[in-house]
Backbone as a printed PyTorch tensor [residue, N CA C, xyz], in Angstrom:
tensor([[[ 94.6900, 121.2360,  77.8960],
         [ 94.4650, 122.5120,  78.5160],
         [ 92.9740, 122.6700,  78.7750]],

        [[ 92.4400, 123.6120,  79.9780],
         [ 91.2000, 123.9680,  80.3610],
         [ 91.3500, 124.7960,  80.8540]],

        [[ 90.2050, 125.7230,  80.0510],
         [ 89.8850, 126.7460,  80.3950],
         [ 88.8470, 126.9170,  82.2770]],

        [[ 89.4090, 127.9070,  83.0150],
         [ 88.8440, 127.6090,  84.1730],
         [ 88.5930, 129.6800,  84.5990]],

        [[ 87.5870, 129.5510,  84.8390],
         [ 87.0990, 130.7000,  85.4400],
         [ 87.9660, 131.0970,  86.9230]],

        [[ 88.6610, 130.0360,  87.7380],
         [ 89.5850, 130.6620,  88.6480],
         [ 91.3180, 130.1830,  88.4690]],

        [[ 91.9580, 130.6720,  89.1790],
         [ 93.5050, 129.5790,  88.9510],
         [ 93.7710, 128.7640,  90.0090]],

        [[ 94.3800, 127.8590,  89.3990],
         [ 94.8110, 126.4590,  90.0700],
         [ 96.2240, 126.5410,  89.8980]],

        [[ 96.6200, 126.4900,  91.1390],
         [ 98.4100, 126.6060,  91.0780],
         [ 98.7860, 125.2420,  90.9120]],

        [[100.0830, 125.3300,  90.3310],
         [100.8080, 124.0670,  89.8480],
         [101.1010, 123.2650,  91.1000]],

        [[100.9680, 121.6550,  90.8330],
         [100.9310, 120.5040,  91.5140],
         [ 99.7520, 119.9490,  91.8120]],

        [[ 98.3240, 121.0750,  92.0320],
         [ 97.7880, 121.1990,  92.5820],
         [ 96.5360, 119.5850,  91.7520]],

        [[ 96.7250, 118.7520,  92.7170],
         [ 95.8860, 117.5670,  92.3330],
         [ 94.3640, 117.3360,  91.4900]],

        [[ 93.5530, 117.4080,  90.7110],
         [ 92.4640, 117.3960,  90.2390],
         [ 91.6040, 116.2800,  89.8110]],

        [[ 90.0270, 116.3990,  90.0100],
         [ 89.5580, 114.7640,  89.8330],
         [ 89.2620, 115.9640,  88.4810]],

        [[ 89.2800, 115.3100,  87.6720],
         [ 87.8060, 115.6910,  86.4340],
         [ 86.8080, 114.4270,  85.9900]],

        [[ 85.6400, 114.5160,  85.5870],
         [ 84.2900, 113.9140,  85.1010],
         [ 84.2960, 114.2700,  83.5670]],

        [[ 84.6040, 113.9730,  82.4310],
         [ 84.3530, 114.0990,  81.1600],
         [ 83.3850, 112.6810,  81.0290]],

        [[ 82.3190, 113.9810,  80.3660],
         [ 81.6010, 112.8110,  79.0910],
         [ 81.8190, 113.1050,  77.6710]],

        [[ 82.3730, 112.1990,  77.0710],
         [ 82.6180, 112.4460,  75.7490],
         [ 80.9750, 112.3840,  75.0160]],

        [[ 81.0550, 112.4730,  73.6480],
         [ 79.7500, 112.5830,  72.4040],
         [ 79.7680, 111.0390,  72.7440]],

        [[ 78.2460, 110.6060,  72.6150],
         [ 77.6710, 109.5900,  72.2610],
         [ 78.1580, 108.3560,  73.3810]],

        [[ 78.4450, 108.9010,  74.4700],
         [ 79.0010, 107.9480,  75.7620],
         [ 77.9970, 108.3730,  76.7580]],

        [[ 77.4070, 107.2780,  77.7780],
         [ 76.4050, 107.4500,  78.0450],
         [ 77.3130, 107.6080,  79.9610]],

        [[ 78.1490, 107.3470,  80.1770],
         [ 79.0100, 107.5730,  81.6360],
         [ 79.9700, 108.5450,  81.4260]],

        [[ 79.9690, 109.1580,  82.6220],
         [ 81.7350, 109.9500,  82.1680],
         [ 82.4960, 109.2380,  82.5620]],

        [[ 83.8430, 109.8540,  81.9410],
         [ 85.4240, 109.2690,  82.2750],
         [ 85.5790, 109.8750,  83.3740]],

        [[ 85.9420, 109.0020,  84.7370],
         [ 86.8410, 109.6920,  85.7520],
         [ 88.6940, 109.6510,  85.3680]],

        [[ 88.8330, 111.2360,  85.7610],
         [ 89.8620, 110.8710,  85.8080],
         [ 91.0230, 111.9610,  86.9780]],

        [[ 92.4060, 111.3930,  87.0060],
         [ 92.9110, 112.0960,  88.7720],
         [ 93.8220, 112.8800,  87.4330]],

        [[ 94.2460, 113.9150,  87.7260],
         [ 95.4860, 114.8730,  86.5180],
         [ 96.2330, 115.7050,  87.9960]],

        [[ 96.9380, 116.5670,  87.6290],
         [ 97.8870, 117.1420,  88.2200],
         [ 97.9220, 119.0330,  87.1100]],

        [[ 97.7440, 119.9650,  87.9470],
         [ 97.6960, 120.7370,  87.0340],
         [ 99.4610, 121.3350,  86.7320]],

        [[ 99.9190, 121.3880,  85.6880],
         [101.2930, 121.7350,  85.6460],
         [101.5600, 123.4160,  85.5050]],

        [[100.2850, 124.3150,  84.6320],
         [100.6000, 125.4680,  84.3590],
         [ 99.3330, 126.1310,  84.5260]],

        [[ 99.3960, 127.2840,  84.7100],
         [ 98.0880, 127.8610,  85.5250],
         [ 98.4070, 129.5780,  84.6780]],

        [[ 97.8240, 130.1940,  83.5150],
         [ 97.8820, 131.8150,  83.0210],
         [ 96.7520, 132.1890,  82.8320]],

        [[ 96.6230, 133.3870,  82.9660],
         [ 96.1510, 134.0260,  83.0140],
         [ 95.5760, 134.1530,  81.2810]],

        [[ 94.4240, 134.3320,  80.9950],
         [ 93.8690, 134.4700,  79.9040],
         [ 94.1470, 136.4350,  79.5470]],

        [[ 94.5840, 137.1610,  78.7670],
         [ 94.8690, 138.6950,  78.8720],
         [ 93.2710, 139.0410,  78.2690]],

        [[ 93.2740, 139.8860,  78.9720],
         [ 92.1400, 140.8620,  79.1230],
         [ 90.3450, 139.9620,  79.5780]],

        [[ 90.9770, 138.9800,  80.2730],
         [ 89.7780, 137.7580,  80.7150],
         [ 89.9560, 138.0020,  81.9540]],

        [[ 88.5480, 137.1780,  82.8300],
         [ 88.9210, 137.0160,  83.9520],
         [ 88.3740, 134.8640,  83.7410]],

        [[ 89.8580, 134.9210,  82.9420],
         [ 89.4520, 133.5100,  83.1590],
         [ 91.0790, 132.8390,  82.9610]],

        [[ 91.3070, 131.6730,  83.3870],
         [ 92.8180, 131.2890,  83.2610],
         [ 92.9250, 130.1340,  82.3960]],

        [[ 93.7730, 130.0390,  81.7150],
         [ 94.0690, 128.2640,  80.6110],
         [ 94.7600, 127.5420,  81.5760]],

        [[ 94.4990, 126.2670,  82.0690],
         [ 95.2300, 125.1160,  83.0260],
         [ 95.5940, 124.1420,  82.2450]],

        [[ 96.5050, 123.7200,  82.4980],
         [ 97.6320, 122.5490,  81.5590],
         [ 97.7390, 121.5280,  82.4300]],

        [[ 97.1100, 120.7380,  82.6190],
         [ 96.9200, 119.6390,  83.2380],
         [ 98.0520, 118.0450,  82.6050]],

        [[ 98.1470, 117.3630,  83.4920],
         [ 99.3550, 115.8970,  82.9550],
         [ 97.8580, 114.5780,  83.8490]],

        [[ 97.4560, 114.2220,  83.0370],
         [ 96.9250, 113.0040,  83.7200],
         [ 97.4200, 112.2530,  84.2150]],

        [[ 97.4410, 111.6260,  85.5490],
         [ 97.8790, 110.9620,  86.4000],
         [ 97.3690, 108.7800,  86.6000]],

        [[ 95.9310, 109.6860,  86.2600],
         [ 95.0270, 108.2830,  86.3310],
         [ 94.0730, 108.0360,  86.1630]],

        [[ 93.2970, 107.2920,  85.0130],
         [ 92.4270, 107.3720,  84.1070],
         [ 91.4740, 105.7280,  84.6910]],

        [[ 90.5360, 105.3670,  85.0420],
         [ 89.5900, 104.0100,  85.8370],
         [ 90.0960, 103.3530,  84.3800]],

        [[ 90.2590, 102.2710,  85.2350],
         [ 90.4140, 100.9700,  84.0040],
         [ 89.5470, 101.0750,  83.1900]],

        [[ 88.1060, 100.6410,  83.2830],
         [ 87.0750, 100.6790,  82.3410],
         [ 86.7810, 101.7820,  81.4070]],

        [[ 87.4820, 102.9440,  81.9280],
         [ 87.2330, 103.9010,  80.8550],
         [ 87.9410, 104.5330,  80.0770]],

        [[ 89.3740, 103.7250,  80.2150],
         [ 90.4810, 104.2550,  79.1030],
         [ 90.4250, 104.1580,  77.9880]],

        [[ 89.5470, 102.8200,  77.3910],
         [ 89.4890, 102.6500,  75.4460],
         [ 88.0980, 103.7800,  75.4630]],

        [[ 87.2430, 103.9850,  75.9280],
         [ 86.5380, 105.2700,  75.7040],
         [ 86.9490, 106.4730,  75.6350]],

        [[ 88.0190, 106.9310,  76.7900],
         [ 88.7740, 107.8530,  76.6950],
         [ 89.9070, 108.2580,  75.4450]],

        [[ 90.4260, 107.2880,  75.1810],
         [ 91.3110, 107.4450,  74.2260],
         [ 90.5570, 107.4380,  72.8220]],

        [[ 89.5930, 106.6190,  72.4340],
         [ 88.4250, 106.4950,  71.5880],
         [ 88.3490, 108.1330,  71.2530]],

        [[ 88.3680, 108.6190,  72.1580],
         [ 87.5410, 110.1820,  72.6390],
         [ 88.7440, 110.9440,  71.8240]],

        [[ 89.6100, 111.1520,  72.5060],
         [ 91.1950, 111.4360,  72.3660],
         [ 90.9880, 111.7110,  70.5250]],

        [[ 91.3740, 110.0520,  70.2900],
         [ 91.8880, 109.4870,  68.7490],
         [ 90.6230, 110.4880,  68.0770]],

        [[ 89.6800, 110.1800,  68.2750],
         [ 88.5740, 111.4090,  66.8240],
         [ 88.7610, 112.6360,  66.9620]],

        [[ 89.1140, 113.2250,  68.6030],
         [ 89.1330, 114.5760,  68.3560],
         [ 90.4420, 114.8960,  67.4300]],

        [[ 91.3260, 114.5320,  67.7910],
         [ 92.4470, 114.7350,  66.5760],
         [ 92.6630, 113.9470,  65.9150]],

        [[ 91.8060, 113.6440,  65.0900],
         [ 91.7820, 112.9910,  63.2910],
         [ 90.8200, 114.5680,  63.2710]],

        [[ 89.8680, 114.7370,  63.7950],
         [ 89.0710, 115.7680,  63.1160],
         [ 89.6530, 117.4080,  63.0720]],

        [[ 90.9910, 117.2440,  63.6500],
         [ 91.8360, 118.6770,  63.9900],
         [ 92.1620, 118.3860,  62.7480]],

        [[ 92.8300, 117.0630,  62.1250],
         [ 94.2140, 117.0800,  61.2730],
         [ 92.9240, 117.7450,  59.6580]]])
């Protein structure tokens, strides 16, 4: 999910640029947004995105990325 200051209706195709901690390139990557609400009493919306397609070279970074953020949730 991402938080987005406007809404993005569902299907609606997306590139995103993440740089994770201590990575010196970002991850490209293509997603698809699936759910688009309204944040209550915001003027900002939560987007639920499904990744579509992640550059070869930057999937063990990405997932790298992924795997610590949730070990550090659990």
């Amino acid at each position: 999910m991402i938080e987005t200051a406007r809404k993005i209706s569902p299907d609606t195709p997306v590139e995103l640029s993440l740089t994770p901690p201590e990575t010196p390139n970002p991850v490209h990557i293509n997603a698809r947004v699936i759910r688009s609400d309204k944040i209550e009493g915001q003027e900002l919306f939560n987007i639920g995105i499904e990744f579509s397609k992640i550059e070869e070279d930057n999937k063990n970074t990405f997932l790298k990325f992924l795997c610590d953020t949730i070990y550090k949730l659990s």
